[in-house]
N, C-alpha and C positions, 0 to 999 in steps of 0.2 A: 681740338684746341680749346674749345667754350667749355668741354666738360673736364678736362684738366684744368681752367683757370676755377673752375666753381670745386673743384678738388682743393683745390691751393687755400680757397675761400675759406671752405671749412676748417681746414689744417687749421688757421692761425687762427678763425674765430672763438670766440670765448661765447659760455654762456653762463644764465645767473646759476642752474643747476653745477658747474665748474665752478664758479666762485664761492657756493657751500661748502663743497668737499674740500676749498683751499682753509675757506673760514676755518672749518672744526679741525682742520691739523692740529690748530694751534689755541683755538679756546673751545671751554668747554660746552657742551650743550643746555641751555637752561630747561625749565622744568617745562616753557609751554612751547618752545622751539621748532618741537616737532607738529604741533598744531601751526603755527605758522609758516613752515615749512612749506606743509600740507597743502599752504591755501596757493600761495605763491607759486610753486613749482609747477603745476601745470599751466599756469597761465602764460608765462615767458619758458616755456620749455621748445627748445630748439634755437629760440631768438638770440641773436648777437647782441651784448649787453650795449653794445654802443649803440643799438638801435633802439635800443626803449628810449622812449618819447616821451612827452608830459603827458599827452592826453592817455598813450599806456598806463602810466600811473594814474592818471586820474579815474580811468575805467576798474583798475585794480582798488583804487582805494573805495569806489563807491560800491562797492559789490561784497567789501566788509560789513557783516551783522551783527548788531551790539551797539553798546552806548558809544560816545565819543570816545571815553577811557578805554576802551576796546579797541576801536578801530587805532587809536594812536599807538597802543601796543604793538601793534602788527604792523602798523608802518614803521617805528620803531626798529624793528625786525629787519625789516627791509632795507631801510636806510644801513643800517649797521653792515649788510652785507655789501650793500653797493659802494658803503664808502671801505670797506675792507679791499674791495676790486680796485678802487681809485688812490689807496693811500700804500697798503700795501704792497698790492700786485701789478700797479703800471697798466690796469688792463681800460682804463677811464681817462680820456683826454679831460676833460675837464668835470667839477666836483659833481656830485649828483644831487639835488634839489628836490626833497620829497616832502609835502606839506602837508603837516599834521594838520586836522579839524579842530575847531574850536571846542574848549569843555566849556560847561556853564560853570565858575565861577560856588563853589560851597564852602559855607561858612563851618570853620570848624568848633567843634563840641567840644570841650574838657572839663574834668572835673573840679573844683576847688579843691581844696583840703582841707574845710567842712564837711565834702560831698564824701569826700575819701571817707573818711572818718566813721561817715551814718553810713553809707553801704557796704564797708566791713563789715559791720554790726546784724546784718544780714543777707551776707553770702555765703552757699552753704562753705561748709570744711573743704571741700577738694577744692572748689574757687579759689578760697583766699590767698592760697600761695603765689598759683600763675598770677593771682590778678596784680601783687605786689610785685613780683619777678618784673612783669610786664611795666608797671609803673616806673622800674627803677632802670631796668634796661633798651626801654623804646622797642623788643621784638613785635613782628607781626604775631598774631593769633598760631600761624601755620607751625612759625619758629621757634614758639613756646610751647606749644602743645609737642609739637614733632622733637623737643629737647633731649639727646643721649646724654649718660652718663660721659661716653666714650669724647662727647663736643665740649667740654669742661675741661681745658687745658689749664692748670695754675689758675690768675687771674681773669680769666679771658674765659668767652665761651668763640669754637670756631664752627661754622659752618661751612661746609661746599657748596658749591654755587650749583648744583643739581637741587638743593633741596633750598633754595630762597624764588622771589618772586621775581626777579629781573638775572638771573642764571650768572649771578658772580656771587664768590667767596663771600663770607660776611664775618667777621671779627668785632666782639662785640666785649669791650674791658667791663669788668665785673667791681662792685664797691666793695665797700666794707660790709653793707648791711646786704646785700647780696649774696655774697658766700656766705656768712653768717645764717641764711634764710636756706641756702642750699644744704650748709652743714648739719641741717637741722631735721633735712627729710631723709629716711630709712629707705636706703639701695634693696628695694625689691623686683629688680628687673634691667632690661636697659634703658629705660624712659625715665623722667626725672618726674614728671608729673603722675600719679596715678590715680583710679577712684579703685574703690574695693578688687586691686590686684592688676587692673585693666590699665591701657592707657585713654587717656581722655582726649576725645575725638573732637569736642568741638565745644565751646565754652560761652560760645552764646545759645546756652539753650535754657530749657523751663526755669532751672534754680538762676540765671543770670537775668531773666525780666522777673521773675517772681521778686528778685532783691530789689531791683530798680524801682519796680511798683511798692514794695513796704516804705523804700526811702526816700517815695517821692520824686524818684529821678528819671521817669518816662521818658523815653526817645533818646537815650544812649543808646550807641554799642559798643559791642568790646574795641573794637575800631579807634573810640575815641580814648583809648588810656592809651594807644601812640599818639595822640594829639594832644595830651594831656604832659606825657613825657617830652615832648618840644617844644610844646607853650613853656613850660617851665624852664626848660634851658636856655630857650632867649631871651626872655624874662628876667633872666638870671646871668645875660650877659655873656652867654657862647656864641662864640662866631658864627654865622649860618655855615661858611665851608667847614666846622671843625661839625656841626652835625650832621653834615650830612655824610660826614664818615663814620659818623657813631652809627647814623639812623639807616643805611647801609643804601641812599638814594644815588641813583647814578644818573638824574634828571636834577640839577642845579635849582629849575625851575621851579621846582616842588618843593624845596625847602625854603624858595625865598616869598615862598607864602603867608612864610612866620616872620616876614622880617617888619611890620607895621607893629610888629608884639613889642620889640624894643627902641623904645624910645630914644635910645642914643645909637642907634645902628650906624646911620649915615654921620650923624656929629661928630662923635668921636672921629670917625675916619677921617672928615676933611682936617680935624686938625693936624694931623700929621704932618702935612705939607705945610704948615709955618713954620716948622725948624729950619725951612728950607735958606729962609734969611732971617738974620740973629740982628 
């Protein structure tokens, strides 16, 4: 009878290795998934998810290696699964609770447009273009560099969420001076970027501080011409939620970083609620 009720036990128990394989039916795998995967699955392998415990996760979470931004990714991961189990799949009496580390707090770097201007003036030829692309559409390095001919729909460049940094789609609308800049470069392959034939692998390198040092602008990175591209659009008055659909962020948190950049962020908003009485 004990080994038929522990029979029965298993039957209905759930584990977080089951709640992957329910996860990916239905979305797709991101690009570092299976590194996190990786780390988690042995560690709750055989375990009933309703048994994990805080100090489970806290044992899991301490034994992540890397910065905070690291370690938050992978719990990130993690939560995403447990609340797929809980929201989903009915498999979680109540929400799952997983707490990210604290990051230190960095101030972000952008260029003016003076800064633009003088380190044009000496970035080599194959730079210049990603570096404008990049300015004008907020891509990561990966997303610019990794750009097909074939991701260039109409106005819009699309990406699959296999090839972005948080494993979803990314739709990113194109300007005028955009296309115009695209229109301008010669289809020698399926890459949109190239240096003599090749695609370009990685754009912070010798010619990208060699410019920075002629222009006087030590201690960029390429990094910050997405910081340079958001500063400017709140700056300029976009909503933080409309950029963070542009800027393809699926942490709320991380855009509203920029939001001390516009002065009337909060202002304008509370006015709205006086039309409430005329």
């Amino acid at each position: 009878k004990y080994l038929n009720n522990m029979s029965r036990a298993k039957q209905y128990m759930k584990t977080f290795t089951d709640a992957i394989k329910e996860y990916y039916r239905f979305n797709k795998m991101g690009k570092n998934d299976f590194t996190y995967r990786k780390y988690f699955e042995p560690i709750f392998e055989g375990k009933d998810l309703k048994q994990i415990s805080k100090q489970d996760i806290a044992e899991a979470r301490s034994g992540i290696k890397g910065s905070p931004g690291t370690v938050n990714r992978y719990l990130n991961y993690f939560r995403a699964i447990l609340m797929y189990a809980y929201e989903e799949l009915g498999w979680l009496d109540s929400k799952p609770i997983v707490k990210r580390v604290k990051e230190d707090p960095r101030s972000h770097k952008y260029f003016t447009q003076q800064q633009i201007k003088k380190l044009l003036r000496y970035l080599p030829e194959h730079l210049k273009k990603p570096f404008i692309f990049s300015l004008m559409t907020g891509v990561r390095m990966s997303n610019c560099l990794n750009l097909r001919w074939d991701h260039i729909q109409g106005n819009q460049i699309s990406i699959e969420g296999t090839e972005t940094k948080n494993g979803k789609g990314l739709s990113v609308p194109l300007n005028a001076k955009c296309i115009e800049l695209l229109d301008s470069i010669d289809r020698q392959g399926s890459y949109v970027f190239l240096y003599a034939g090749r695609r370009i692998t990685r754009a912070s390198n010798t010619g990208w501080y060699k410019a920075l040092d002629k222009a006087g602008l030590k201690g960029f990175r390429w990094h910050d011409i997405r910081h340079t591209w958001a500063t400017h659009h709140v700056q300029n008055g976009t909503p933080l939620h409309t950029l963070q659909h542009l800027g393809g962020w699926s942490d709320f948190n991380i855009v509203n970083r920029y939001a001390h950049l516009s002065k009337d962020y909060l202002t304008d908003a509370c006015e709205i609620s006086s039309d409430l009485v005329s």
